[in-house]
C-alpha positions, 0 to 999 in steps of 0.5 A: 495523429488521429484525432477523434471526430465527435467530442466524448459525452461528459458520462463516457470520461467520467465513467472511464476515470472511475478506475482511476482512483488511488487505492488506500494501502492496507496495514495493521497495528503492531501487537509489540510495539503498536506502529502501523506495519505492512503485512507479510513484512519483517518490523523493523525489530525482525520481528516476523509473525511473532518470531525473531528472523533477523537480529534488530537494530536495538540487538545490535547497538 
């Protein structure tokens, strides 16, 4: 197993982590009923750019 002959700077690691950071996921505020949605995805109303796509579960009951 190779092991690295000199030890690492502390600015080498810290520059190779900088790319390691969680990304924050993009959302919006739905028009309709104001919850946070993912875009380019059906609501859970089927809802999909202001058409109705699927039959929704509040259709169904």
């Amino acid at each position: 197993m190779p092991n690295p002959k000199r030890r690492h700077s502390k600015t080498r690691t810290r520059t190779r982590r900088a790319h390691d950071a969680l990304a924050v996921p993009q959302f919006y505020l739905d028009k309709d009923s104001g919850e946070p949605q993912v875009p380019h995805r059906v609501n859970d109303a089927g809802v999909y750019k202001g058409r109705q796509i699927l039959v929704g579960k509040e259709e169904k009951e």
